[in-house]
C-alpha positions as CSV (number, residue, x, y, z in Angstrom):
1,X,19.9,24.8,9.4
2,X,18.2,22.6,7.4
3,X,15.1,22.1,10.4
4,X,14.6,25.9,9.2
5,X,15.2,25.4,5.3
6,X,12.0,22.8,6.0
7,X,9.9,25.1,8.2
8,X,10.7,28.0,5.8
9,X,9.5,25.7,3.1
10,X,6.5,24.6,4.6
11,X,5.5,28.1,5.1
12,X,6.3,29.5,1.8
13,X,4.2,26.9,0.4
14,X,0.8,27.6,2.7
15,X,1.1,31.2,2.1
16,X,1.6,30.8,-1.8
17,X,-1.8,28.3,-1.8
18,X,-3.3,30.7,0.6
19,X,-3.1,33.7,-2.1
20,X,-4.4,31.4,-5.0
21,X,-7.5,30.7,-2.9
22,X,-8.0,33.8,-1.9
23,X,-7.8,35.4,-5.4
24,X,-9.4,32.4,-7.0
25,X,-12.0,30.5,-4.5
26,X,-12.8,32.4,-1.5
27,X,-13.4,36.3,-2.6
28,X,-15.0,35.0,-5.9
29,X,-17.5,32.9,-4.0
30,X,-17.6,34.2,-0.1
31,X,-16.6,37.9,-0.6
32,X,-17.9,39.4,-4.1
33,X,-22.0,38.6,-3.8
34,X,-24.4,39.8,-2.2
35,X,-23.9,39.7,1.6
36,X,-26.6,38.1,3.7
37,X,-27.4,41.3,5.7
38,X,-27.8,43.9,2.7
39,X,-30.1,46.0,2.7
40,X,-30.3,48.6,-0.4
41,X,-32.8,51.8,-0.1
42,X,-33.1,53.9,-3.0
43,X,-35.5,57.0,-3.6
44,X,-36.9,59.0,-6.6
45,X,-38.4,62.4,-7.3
46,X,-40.5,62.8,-10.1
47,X,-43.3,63.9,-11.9
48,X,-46.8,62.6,-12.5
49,X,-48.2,64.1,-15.7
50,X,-51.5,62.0,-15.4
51,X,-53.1,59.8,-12.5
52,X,-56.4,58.5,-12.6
53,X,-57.9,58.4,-9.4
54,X,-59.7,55.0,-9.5
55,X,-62.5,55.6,-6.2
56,X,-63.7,58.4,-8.4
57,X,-64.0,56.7,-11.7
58,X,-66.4,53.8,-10.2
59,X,-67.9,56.5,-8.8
60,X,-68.4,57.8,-11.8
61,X,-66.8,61.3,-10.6
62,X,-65.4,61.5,-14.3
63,X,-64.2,65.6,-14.2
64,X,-62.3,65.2,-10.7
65,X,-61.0,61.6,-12.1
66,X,-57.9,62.7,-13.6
67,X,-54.9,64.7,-11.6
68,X,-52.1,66.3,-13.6
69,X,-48.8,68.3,-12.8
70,X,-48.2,66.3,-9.6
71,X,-44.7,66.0,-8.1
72,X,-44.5,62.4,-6.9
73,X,-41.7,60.4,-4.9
74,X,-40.9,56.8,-4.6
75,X,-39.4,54.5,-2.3
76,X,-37.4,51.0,-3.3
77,X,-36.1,48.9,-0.9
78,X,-34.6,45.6,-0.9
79,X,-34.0,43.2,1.9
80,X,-31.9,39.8,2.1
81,X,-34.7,37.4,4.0
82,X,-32.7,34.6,3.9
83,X,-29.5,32.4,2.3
84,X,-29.1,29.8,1.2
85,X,-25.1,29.0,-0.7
86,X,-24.7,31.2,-3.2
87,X,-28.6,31.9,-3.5
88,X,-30.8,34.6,-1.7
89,X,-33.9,35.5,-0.9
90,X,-34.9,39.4,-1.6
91,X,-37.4,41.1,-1.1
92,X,-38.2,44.0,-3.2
93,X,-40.4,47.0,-2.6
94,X,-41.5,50.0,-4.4
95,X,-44.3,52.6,-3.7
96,X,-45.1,55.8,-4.8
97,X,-46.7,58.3,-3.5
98,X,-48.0,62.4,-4.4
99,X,-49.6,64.2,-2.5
100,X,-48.7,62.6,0.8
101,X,-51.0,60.0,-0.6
102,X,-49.8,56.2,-1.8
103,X,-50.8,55.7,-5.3
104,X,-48.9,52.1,-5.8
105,X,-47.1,49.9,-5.2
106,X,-45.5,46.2,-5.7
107,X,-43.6,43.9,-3.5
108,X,-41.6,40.8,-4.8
109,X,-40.1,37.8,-3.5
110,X,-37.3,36.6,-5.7
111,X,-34.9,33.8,-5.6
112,X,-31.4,35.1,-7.0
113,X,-27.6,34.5,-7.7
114,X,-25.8,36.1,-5.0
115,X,-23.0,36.9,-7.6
116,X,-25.0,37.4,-11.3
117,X,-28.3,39.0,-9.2
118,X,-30.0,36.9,-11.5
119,X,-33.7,35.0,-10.9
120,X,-33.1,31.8,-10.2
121,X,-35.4,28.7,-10.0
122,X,-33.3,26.5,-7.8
123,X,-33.9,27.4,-4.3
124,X,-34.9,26.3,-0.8
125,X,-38.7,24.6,-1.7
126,X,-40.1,26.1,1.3
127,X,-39.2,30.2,0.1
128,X,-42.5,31.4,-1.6
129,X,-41.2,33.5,-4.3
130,X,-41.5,35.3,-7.3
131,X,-41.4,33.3,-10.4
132,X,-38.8,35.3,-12.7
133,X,-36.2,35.7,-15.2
134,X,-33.0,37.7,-15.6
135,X,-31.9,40.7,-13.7
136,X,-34.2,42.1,-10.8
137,X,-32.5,44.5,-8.9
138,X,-28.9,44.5,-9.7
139,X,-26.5,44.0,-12.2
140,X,-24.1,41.1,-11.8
141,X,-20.7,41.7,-10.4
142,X,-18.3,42.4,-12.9
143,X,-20.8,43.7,-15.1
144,X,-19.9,43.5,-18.7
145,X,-20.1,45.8,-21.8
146,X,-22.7,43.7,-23.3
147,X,-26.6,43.2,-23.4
148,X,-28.2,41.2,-20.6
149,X,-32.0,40.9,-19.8
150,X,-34.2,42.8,-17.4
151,X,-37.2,41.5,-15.4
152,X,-40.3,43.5,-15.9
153,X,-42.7,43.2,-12.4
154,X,-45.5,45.0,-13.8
155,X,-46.1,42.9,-17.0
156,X,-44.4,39.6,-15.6
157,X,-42.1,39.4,-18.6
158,X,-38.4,40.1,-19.7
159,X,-36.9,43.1,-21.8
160,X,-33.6,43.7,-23.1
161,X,-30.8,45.5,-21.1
162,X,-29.0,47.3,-24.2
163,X,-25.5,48.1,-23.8
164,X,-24.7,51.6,-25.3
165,X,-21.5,53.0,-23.7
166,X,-19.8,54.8,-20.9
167,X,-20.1,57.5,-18.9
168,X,-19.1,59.2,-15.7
169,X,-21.7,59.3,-12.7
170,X,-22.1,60.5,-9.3
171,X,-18.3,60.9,-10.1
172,X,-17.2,57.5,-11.1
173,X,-17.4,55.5,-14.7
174,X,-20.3,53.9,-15.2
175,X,-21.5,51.9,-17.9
176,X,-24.9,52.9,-19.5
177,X,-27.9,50.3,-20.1
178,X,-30.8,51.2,-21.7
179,X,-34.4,49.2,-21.7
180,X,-37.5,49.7,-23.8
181,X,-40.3,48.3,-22.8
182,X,-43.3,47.6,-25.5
183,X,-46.8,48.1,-24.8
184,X,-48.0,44.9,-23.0
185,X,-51.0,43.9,-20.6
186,X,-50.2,44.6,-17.1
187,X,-50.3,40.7,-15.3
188,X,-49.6,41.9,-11.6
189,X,-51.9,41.2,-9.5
190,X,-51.0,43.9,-6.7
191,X,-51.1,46.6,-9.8
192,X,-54.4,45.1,-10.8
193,X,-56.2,44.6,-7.7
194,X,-56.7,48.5,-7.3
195,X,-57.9,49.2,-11.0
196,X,-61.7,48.3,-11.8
197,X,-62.3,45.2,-13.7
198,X,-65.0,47.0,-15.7
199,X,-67.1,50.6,-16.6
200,X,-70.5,51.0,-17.0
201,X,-71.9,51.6,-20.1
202,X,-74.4,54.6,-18.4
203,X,-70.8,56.2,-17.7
204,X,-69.4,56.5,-21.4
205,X,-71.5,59.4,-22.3
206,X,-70.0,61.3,-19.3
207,X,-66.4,59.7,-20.2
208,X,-67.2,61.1,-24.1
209,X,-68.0,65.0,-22.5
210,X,-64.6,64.9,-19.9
211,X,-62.6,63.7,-22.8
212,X,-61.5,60.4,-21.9
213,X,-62.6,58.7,-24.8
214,X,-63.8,59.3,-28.2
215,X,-67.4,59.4,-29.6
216,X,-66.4,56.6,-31.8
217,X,-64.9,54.5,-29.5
218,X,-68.7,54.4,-27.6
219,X,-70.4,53.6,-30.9
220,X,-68.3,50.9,-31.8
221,X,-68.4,49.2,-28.5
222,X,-72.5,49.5,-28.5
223,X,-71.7,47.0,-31.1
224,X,-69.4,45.0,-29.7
225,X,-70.8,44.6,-26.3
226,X,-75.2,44.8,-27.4
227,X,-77.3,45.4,-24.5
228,X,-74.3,45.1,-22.0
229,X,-74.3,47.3,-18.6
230,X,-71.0,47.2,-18.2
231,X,-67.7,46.8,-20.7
232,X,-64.5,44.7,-19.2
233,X,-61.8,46.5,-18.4
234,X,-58.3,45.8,-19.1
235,X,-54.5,47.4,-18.7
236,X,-51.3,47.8,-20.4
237,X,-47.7,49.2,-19.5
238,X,-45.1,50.6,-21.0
239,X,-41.6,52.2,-20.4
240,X,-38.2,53.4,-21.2
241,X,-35.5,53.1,-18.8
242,X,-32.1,54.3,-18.8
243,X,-29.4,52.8,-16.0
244,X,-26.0,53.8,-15.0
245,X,-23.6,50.6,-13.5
246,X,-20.9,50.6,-12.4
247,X,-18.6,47.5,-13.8
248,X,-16.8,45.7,-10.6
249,X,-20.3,45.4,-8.6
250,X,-23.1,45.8,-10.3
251,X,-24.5,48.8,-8.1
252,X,-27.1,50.7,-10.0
253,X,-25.5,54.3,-9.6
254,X,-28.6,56.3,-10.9
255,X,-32.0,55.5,-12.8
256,X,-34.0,57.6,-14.7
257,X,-37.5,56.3,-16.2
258,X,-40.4,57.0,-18.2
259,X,-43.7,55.4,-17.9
260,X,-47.2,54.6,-18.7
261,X,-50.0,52.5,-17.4
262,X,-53.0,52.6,-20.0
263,X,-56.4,51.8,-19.1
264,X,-58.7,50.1,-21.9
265,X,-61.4,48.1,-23.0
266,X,-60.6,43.9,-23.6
267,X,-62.9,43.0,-26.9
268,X,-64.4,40.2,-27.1
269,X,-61.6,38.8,-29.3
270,X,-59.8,39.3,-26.1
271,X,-57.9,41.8,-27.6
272,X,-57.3,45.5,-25.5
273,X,-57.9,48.5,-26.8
274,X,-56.3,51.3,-25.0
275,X,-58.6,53.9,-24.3
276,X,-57.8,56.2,-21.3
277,X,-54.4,57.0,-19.0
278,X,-53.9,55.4,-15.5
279,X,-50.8,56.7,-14.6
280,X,-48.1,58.7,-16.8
281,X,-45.1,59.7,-15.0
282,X,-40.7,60.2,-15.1
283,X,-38.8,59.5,-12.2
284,X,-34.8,59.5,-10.9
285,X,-33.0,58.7,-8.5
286,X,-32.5,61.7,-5.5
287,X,-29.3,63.5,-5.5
288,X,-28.5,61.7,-2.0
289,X,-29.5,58.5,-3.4
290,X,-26.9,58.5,-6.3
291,X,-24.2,59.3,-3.3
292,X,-25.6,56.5,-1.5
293,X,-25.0,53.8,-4.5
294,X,-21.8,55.6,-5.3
295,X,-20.5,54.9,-1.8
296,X,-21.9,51.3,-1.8
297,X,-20.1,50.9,-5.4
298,X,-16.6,52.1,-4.1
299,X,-16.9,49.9,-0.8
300,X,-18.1,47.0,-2.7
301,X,-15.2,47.2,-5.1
302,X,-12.6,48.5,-2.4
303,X,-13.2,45.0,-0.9
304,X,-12.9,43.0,-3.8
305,X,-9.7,44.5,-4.5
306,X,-8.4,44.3,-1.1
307,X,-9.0,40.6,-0.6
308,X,-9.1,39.5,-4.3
309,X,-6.0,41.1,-5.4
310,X,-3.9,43.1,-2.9
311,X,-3.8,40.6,0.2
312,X,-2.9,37.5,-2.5
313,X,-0.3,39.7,-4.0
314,X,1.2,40.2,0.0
315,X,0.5,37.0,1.3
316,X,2.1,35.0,-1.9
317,X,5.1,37.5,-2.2
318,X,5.7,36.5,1.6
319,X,5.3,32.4,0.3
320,X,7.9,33.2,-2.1
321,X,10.7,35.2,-0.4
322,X,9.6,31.9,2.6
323,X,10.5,29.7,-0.1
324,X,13.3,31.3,-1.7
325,X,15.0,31.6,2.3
326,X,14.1,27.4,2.4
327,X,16.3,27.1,-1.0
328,X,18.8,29.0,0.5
329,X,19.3,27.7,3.4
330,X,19.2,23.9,2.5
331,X,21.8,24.8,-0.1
332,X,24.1,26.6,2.3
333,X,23.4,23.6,4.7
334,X,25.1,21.0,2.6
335,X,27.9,23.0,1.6
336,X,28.9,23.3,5.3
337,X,28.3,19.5,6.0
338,X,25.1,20.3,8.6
339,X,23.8,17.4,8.6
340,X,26.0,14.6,7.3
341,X,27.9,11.8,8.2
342,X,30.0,12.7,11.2
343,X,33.6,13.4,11.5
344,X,36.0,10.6,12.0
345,X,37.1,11.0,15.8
346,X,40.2,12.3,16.8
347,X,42.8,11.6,19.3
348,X,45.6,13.7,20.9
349,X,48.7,14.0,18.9
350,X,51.0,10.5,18.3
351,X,53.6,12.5,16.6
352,X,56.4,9.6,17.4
353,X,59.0,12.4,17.8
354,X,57.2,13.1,20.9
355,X,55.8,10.1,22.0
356,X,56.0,8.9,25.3
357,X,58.5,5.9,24.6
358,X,57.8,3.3,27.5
């Protein structure tokens, strides 16, 4: 009985450690991050209030330069490349495109927290990434009611995530983020590798008729630039975002954003004066897409749960009751003697009123 009582015991106590790692080691660190073969596609509708075509302005096509009214759709996706511990590779890509025709795009390499989806700087040396800071993609598991920061790819800077409440989306409770981002110059090279790097000066008149800039705009660059062919160009960017998140993973359940790349003249100070629209557009996620994220949100926390709460809750009830049998039966054990010094032997009966008298 008391070779059970030990076994029992010895059991009980592996399955009670086994549901403290499980709640407090392995789903924290091997179950709730980003897994190494996820790979996340979101799309967007929207609409393009202004486009500049940039072919037609070098051209110097200044009438058919500018499209408005355009419906436009976009295209994220973002890969795991590679692992390494609790950091991953991604690699994130967004174009755009009206018309049937691709008007942008960027792709990023970042380094990341697989748990906080956070830029990190310690990584593998050989990964060419992405120099950033804060979140890129994702919000970090377990998201908080609070403020975090945002990575901005277009201007290579951060902006603040501001927490401003709850609400339901896609038909589970979100919390809300929202992100303003000022006017600043655009420092991606992708962005800026399509966009002239300067205008010529026989092209402002032309620019003054179609509208795109102002008769004394011309005259005060005449002075700033004297006896210049062409003026340096220059860009800025500017947004405001909105983001629904829900809590236990961090999925982004629907995004809806406003934005604006200005196009504009860099003085000699250095400083940019805007002068004529790039692109001016609002986009949001697709109907489907919000389904999507909503189903990645309830799987991602359906497994968190399972293994970080309900199978520790099973496994260390069955440690206990395994523990609580051990106790039992070592205490019935040594009230029935099982296992303790052995009986004095006994003989057959000497009673002398029957013994054999010889």
């Amino acid at each position: 009985m008391r070779k059970i009582a030990i076994v029992c015991g010895v059991l009980g106590a592996i399955f009670v450690a086994a549901s403290l790692l499980l709640a407090f080691w392995i789903t924290p660190t091997y179950v709730a991050r980003l897994q190494d073969n996820a790979n996340i596609v979101r799309n967007y509708n929207g609409t393009v209030r202004t486009l500049l075509n940039p072919a037609a302005l070098r051209s110097g096509n200044l009438s058919g330069a500018i499209t408005t009214g355009a419906s436009e759709t976009l295209r994220r996706q973002v890969t795991v490349k590679q692992t390494a511990g609790n950091t991953a590779l991604v690699r994130d890509t967004t174009t755009a495109t009206v018309a049937g025709r691709q008007i942008g795009g960027i792709s990023s390499n970042y380094a990341i927290s697989r748990t906080t989806f956070q830029a990190t700087a310690t990584h593998p040396s050989n990964w060419s990434i992405t120099k950033a800071t804060g979140q890129t993609f994702n919000w970090p598991i377990g998201a908080k009611r609070q403020n975090y920061t945002g990575w901005v790819p277009q201007t290579e800077t951060t902006v603040p995530l501001r927490y401003v409440g709850q609400q339901p989306q896609g038909g589970i409770n979100t919390n809300v983020y929202q992100a303003n981002v000022p006017l600043s110059p655009i420092k991606n090279p992708q962005l800026l590798a399509s966009l002239p790097t300067s205008l010529p000066v026989s092209l402002l008149p032309g620019a003054v008729k179609a509208g795109l800039i102002s008769p004394s705009l011309v005259a005060s660059l005449a002075k700033a630039f004297p006896g210049a062919k062409t003026v340096p160009l220059g860009y800025a960017y500017t947004n405001t975002a909105k983001f629904w998140v829900a809590p236990p993973t961090g999925v982004v359940v629907n995004e809806k954003l406003t934005e604006i790349e200005m196009g504009g003249v860099k003085l000699p100070s250095g400083k940019l004066v805007p002068v004529f629209p790039v692109l001016s557009d609002s986009y949001a996620f697709t109907s489907s897409s919000v389904s999507g994220a909503v189903s990645d949100a309830n799987n991602g926390s359906s497994t968190i749960n399972t293994w970080g709460i309900v199978v520790p809750i099973v496994v260390g009830i069955v440690g206990f009751l395994l523990l609580a049998a051990a106790a039992m039966l070592w205490i019935r054990g040594r009230r029935h003697g099982v296992g303790g010094p052995p009986h004095a032997a006994r003989g057959p009966s000497m009673d002398p009123a029957h013994a054999d008298s010889r």
